[in-house]
N, C-alpha and C positions, 0 to 999 in steps of 0.2 A: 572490460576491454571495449564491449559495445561503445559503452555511454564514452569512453574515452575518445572515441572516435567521433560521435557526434558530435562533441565539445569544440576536436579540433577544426572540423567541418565548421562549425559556429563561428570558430575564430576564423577561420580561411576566410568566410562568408565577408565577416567584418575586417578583415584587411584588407580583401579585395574591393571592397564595396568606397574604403577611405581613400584607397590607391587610385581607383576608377572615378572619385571625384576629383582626386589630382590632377589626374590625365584628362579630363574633362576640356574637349578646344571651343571656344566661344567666336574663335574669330579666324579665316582663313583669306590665306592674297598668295600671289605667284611668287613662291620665296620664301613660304615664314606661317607663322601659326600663331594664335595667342592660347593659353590653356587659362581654365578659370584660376588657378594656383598663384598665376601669377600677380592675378589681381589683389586676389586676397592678400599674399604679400605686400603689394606695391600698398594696400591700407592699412596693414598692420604697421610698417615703416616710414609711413604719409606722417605728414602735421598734424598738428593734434584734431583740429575738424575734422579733415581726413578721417581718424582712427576711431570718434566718436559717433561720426552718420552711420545709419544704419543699412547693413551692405548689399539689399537686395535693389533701395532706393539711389543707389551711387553706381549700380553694376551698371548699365545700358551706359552714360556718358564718361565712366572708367575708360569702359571697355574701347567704345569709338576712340578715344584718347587716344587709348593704347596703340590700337588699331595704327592711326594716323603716321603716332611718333614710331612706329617698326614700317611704316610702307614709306615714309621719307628713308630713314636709314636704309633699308635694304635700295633703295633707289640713287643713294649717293655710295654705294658700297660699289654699285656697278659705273659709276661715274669713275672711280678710281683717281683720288686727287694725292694720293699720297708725294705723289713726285712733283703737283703741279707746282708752280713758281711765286702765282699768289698764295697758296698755301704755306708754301716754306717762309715766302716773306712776312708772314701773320705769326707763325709759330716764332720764326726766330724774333719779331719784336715783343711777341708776350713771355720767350726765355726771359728777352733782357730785362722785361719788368717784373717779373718776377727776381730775378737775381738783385735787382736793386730793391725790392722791398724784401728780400731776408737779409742782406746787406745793411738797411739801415736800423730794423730791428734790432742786430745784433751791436752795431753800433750807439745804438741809443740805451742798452741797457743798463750800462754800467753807470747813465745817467738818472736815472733810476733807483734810487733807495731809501728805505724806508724813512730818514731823516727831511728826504722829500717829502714823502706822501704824508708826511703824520701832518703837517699844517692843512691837507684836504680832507683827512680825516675829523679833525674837529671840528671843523666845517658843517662835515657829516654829519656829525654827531649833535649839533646843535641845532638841526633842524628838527630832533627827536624833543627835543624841551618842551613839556605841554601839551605834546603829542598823546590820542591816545589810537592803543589797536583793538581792533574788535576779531574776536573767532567768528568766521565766516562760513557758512555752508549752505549750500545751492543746490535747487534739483531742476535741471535743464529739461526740455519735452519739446518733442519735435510736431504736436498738434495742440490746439488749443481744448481739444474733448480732453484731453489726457493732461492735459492742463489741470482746467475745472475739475475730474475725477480724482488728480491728485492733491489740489486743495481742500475738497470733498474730505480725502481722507486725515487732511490733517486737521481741518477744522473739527471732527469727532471727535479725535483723540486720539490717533495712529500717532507716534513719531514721526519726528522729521527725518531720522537716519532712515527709518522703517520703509517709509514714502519713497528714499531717493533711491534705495535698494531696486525697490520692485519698479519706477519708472524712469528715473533718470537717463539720460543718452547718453552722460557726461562721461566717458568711461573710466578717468583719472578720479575722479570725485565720488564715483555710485559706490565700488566696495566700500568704503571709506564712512558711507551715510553723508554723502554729500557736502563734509567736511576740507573745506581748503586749507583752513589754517588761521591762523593770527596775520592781520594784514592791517596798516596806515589808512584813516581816511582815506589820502593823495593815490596810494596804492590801490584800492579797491575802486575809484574812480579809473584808474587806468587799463586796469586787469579786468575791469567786469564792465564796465562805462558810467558813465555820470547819472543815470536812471537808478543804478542799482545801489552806487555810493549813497544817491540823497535818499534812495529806499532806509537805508542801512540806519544811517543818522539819526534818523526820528524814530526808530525801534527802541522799543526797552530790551535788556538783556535777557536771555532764553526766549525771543518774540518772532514769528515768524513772519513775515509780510503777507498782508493780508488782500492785496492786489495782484494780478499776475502780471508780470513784467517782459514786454515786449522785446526782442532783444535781435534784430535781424527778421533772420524766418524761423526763429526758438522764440519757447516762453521760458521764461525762468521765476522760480518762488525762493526766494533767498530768505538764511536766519540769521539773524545776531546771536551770538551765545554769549561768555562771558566775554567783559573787557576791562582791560586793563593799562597803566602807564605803558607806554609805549620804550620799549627795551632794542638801545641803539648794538648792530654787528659789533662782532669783534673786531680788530685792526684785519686779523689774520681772514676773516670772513670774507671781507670785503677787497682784500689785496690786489686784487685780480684786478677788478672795476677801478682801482684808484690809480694803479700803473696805465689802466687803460687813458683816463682821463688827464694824468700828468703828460703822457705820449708826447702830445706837441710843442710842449715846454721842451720837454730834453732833447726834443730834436733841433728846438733853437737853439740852447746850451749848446748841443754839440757842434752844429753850423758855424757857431761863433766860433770855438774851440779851433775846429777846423782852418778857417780861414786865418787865424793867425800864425799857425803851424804852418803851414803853407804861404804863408806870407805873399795874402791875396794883395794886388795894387790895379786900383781903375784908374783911367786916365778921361778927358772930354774928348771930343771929336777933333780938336786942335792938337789933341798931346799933352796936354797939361794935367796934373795930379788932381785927381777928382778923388769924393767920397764915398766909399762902397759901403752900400746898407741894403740889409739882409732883410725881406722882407719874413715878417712876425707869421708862422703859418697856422697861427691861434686864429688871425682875423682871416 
């Protein structure tokens, strides 16, 4: 019964102690309070740099952030505009645009199908010809000591998953061993930048780069693993992105549609039967 009691004392200790880091306020003003919790949150739910910096180095210009954007807020809170007149005038004209962009959305879809998209799809697909992809993985480091220690380690003979485990910043990447994926030349130039693609190129497969790669205010040590003929999405993969890209076509399709249902007529500045043309919202 003793030790049961210390046990729960022990637990007590360590809820309270995770509770009281919750409750932890880092920032106070007349109105409002910031708690460290929140911040934490606001990085766990941040962009991916965001989520990967390391959060003792991010906490001091978070926090002012934070600070900033709750001591505006509580200061237009006391302004009270909800009634005012340029405000209603601003809300009701972004109603109206909003209503006209789910309006035309819904109207442009039925412009829309798949008999369209398959001509952009092969498109697609024939940029894949001759193409190849390389498996990708990367170990990020936010100093250049830790840089050189983790090339250190791979130059002996550590792994490279091993390596990106214990240093990596990258947090989508380190469980992983620092593994992206199968990625396009084209692709690896965009997603990693043009330093890391020509790294890439002139690797042999299973090779690691053997220069560390500047990349902002990170270093990064990237590997080729294996590579292979480059394998184009499915139709169904890629659907998404090709309705995206057809969009402005079917809103001209529909515009035309439109105007003859309606039976638009222009006339010149005299009255006389003029030509009405639709301008192309491609260009």
């Amino acid at each position: 019964m003793h030790s049961m009691r210390i046990m729960f004392s022990f637990l007590s200790v360590l809820a309270f102690g995770s509770l009281a880091e919750a409750d932890v306020v880092v920032a106070k003003f007349d109105g409002g309070s910031i708690k460290l919790q929140e911040l934490k949150d606001f990085q766990k739910n941040g962009p991916q740099q965001l989520q990967s910096a390391p959060f003792d180095k991010i906490f001091a210009p978070l926090r002012d952030q934070k600070l900033v954007e709750k001591v505006i807020e509580s200061e237009k809170e006391k302004a009270n505009l909800s009634s005012d007149s340029e405000v209603k005038k601003m809300l009701d004209e972004a109603k109206k645009a909003i209503e006209m962009q789910v309006f035309l959305k819904r109207a442009i879809e039925k412009y829309i199908t798949d008999d369209k998209l398959r001509p952009l799809y092969t498109q697609l697909v024939s940029k894949f010809k001759g193409q190849k992809e390389f498996e990708v993985s990367i170990i990020v480091l936010d100093s250049k000591d830790k840089a050189d220690t983790a090339m250190k380690e791979l130059n002996s003979g550590k792994s490279f998953a091993d390596v990106a485990k214990s240093y990596s910043v990258e947090a989508n990447t380190r469980a992983q061993g620092g593994r992206l994926g199968f990625l396009l030349a084209p692709a690896v130039d965009q997603v990693l930048g043009p330093d890391v693609g020509k790294a890439l190129k002139i690797l042999k497969d299973n090779v690691h780069s053997r220069q560390i790669i500047k990349k902002g205010g990170r270093f990064m040590i990237v590997r080729r693993g294996s590579s292979r003929a480059a394998t184009p999405p499915s139709f169904e993969a890629v659907k998404t992105q090709l309705k995206s890209m057809y969009s402005k076509t079917a809103l001209l399709d529909y515009l035309r549609d439109l105007s003859n249902r309606v039976n638009v007529q222009v006339y010149t500045m005299d009255g006389k039967p003029d030509e009405f043309k639709l301008k192309d919202p491609r260009k």
